[in-house]
C-alpha positions as CSV (number, residue, x, y, z in Angstrom):
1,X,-35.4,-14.5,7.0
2,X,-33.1,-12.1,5.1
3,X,-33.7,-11.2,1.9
4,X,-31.5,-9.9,-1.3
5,X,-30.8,-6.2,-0.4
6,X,-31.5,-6.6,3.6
7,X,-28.9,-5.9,6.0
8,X,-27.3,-8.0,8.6
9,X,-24.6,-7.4,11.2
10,X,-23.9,-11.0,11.7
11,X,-21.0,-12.3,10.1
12,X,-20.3,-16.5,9.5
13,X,-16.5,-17.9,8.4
14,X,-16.1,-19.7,5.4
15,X,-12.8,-21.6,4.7
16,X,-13.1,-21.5,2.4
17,X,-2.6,-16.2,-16.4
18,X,1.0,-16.3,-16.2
19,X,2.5,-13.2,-14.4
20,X,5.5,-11.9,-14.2
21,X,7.6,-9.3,-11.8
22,X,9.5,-6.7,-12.0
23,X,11.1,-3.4,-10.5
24,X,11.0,-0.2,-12.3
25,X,13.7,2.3,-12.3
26,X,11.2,4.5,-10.1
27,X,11.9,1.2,-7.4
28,X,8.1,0.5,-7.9
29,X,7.1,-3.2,-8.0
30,X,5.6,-3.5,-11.3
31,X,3.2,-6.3,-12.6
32,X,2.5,-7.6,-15.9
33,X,-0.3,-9.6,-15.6
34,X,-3.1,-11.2,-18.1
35,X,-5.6,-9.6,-16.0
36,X,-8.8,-9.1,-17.8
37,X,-8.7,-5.5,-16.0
38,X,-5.4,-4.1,-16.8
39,X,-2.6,-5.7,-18.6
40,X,0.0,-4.0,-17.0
41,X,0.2,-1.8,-13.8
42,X,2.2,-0.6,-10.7
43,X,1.4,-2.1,-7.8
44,X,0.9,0.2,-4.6
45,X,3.1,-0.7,-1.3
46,X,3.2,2.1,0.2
47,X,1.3,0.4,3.1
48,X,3.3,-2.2,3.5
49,X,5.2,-0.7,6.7
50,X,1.8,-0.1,8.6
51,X,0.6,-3.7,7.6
52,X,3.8,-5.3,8.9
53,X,3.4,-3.8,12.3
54,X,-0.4,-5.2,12.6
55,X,0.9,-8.6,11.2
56,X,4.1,-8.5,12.7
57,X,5.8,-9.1,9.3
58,X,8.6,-7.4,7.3
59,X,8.3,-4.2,6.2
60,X,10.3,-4.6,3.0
61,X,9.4,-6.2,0.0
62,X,12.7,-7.8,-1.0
63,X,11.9,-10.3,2.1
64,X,8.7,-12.0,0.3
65,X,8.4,-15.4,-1.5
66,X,5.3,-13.8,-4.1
67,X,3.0,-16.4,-6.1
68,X,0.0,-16.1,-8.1
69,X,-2.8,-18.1,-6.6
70,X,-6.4,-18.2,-8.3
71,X,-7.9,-18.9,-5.4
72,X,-11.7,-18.9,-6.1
73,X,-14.2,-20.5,-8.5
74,X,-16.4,-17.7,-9.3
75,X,-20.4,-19.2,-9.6
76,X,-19.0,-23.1,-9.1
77,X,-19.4,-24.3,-5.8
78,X,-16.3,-25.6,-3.8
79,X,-16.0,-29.0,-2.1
80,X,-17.4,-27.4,1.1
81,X,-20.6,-26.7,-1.0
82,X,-20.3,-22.7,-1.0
83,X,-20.6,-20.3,-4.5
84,X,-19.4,-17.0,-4.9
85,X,-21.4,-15.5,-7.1
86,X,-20.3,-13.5,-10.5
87,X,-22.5,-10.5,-9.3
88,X,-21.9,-10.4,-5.9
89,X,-17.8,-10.9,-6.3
90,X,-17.6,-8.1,-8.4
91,X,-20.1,-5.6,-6.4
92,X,-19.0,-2.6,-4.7
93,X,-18.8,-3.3,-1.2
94,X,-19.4,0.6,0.3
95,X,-18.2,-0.9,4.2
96,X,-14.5,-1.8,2.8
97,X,-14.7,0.9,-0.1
98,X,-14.3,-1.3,-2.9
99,X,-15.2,-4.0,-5.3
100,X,-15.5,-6.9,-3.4
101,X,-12.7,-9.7,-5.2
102,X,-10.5,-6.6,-4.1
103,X,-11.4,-7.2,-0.3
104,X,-8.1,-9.5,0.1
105,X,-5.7,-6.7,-0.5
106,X,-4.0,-5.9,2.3
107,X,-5.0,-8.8,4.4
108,X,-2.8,-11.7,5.7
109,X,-1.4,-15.0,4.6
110,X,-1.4,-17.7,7.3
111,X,-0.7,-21.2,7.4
112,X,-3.3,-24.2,7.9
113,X,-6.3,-21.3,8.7
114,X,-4.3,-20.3,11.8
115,X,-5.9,-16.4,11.5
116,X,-7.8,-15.7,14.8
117,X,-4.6,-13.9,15.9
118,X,-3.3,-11.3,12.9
119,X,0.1,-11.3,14.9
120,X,0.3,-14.9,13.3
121,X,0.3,-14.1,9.6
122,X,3.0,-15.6,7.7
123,X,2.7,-12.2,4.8
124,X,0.4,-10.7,3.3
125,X,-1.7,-10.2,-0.3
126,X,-0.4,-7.2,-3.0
127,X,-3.3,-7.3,-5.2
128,X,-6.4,-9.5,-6.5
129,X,-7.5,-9.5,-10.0
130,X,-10.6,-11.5,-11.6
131,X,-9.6,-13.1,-14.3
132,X,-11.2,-14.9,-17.3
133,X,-10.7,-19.0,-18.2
134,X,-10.3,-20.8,-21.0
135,X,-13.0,-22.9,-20.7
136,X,-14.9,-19.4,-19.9
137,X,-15.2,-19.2,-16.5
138,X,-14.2,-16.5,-14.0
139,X,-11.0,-16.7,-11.1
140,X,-10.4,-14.7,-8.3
141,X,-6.6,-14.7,-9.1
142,X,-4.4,-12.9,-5.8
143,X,-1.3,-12.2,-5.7
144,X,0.5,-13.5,-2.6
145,X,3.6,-12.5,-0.2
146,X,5.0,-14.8,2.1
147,X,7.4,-13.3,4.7
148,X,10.9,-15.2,4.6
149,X,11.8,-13.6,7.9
150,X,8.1,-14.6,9.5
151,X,8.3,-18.1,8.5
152,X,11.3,-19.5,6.1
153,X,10.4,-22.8,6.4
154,X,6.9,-22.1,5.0
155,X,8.3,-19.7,2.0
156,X,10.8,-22.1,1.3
157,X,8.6,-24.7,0.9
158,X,6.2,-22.4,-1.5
159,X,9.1,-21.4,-3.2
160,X,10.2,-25.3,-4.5
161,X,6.6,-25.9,-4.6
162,X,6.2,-28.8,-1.9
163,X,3.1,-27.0,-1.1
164,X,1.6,-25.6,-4.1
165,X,-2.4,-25.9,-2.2
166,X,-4.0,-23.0,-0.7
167,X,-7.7,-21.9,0.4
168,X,-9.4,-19.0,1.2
169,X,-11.2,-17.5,4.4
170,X,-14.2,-14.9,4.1
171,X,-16.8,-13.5,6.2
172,X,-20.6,-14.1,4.9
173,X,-23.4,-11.7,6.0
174,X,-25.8,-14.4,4.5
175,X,-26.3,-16.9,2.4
176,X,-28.9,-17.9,0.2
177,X,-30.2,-21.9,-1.4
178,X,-29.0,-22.8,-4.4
179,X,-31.9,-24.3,-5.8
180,X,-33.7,-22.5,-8.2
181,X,-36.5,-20.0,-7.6
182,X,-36.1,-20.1,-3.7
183,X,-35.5,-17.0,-2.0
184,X,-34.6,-19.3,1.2
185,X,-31.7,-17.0,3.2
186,X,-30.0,-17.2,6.0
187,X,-27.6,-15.5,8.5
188,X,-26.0,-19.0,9.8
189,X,-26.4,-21.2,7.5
190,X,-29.9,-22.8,8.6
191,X,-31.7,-21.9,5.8
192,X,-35.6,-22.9,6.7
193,X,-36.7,-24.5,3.3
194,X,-37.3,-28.0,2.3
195,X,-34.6,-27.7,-0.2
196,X,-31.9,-27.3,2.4
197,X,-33.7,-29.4,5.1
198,X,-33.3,-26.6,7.5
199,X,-29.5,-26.4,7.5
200,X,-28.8,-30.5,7.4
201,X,-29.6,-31.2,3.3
202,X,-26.9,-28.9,1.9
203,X,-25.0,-31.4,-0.6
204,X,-27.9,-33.7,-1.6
205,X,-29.4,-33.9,-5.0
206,X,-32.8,-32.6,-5.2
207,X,-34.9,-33.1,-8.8
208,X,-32.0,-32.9,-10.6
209,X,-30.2,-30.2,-8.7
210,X,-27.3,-30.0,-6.3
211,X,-28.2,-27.9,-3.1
212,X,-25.8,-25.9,-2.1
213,X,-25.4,-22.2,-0.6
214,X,-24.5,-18.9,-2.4
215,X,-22.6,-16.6,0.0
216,X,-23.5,-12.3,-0.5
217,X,-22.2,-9.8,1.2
218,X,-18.8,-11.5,1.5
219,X,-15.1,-10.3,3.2
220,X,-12.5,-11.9,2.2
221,X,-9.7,-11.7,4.9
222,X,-7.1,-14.4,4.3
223,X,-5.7,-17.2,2.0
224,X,-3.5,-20.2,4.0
225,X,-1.2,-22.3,2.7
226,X,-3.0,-26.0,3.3
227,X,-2.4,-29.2,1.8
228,X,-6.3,-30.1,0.6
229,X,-8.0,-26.7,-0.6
230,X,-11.5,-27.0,-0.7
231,X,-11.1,-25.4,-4.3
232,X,-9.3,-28.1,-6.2
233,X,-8.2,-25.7,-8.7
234,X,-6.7,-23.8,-5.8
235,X,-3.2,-24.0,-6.5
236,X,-0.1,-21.6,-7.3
237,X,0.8,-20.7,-11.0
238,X,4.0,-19.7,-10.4
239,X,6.0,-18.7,-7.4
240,X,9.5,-16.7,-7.0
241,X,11.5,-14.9,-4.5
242,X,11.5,-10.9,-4.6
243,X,14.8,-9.4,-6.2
244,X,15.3,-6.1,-5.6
């Protein structure tokens, strides 16, 4: 049984404020953003060419359908029963090189989950911010591209918001029971404690308590386009087409 701090190879799947763009006169794509982090700042694609020939996606930015998605409930659990914690979303992950809301920079878009192949990505994210709430809770806010020449149909529909839905995939070293004071962990999601009734009671109420799993040391490596996200709050703020 793992414990907070161990290591583990193994790897399980989880499906898992108003911005606005512009272009500098340096050409740079430039974000204004109520990010809790920085209020304003130039976002880096200089990698895009070397992403679009792993993705097989366009090269230039002025082909990309962007939108704002806050894709994750930091410290709520999503309809598929799984919390991202506050503490572990915003540790330093030393495999990837940084903090780990930041882990979806660079990675794909895809439709429907469709994301075993990278070939198939339908774009790919610029940045990821967390981002406070009004009612005081925290989002894991991206910032997603969708390739017009990959997919038009799918930016298109983005673009005039007939699918405004999308949902996250990460990779989980572990995961740990919700309810309180167990230390229960697990690499695939059979967590041996009564609480959990050894990987079949996650969802039930136990005294009081919903049982659920927190997921640590987490990758996240894609958001899809899908019409039911398992985060109901999972849903574009705004979307518009690149202008160069």
């Amino acid at each position: 049984m793992l414990k907070l701090g161990d290591a583990s190879f193994d790897t399980r799947v989880f499906e898992g404020r108003s911005c606005q763009t512009s272009r500098d006169s340096s050409g740079k794509l430039r974000v204004a953003s109520e990010n809790i982090l920085n209020k304003t700042k130039d976002l880096d694609v200089s990698w895009l060419p070397m992403a679009a020939e792993q993705y097989q996606i366009s090269a230039d930015i002025r082909d990309y359908i962007i939108n704002e998605i806050p894709i994750v409930t930091v410290g709520c659990p999503n309809r598929n029963l799984d919390e991202f914690p506050y503490d572990e979303v915003t540790s330093f992950n030393p495999e990837l090189g940084r903090l780990v809301y930041q882990t979806f920079i660079g990675k794909p878009t895809h439709m429907d989950h469709d994301n075993r192949d990278p070939r198939r990505a339908k774009g790919v994210h610029f940045d990821s911010s967390i981002q406070k709430t009004a009612d005081g809770r925290y989002k894991i806010v991206v910032l997603a591209g969708w390739d017009r020449t990959k997919d038009r149909d799918l930016a298109n529909s983005i673009l005039r918001r007939d699918r405004t839905g999308f949902s996250m995939g990460a990779l989980v070293s572990f995961t740990q029971c919700s309810y309180p004071g167990c230390d229960a962990t697990s690499p695939n999601g059979k967590i041996a404690c009564r609480h959990q009734e050894y990987g079949r009671g996650k969802g039930r109420i136990l005294e009081g308590h919903l049982i659920y799993e927190r997921c640590y040391r987490v990758n996240f490596i894609e958001t899809s386009s899908v019409a039911d996200p398992a985060d109901h709050t999972a849903h574009d703020r705004w979307v518009k087409p690149w202008v160069g």
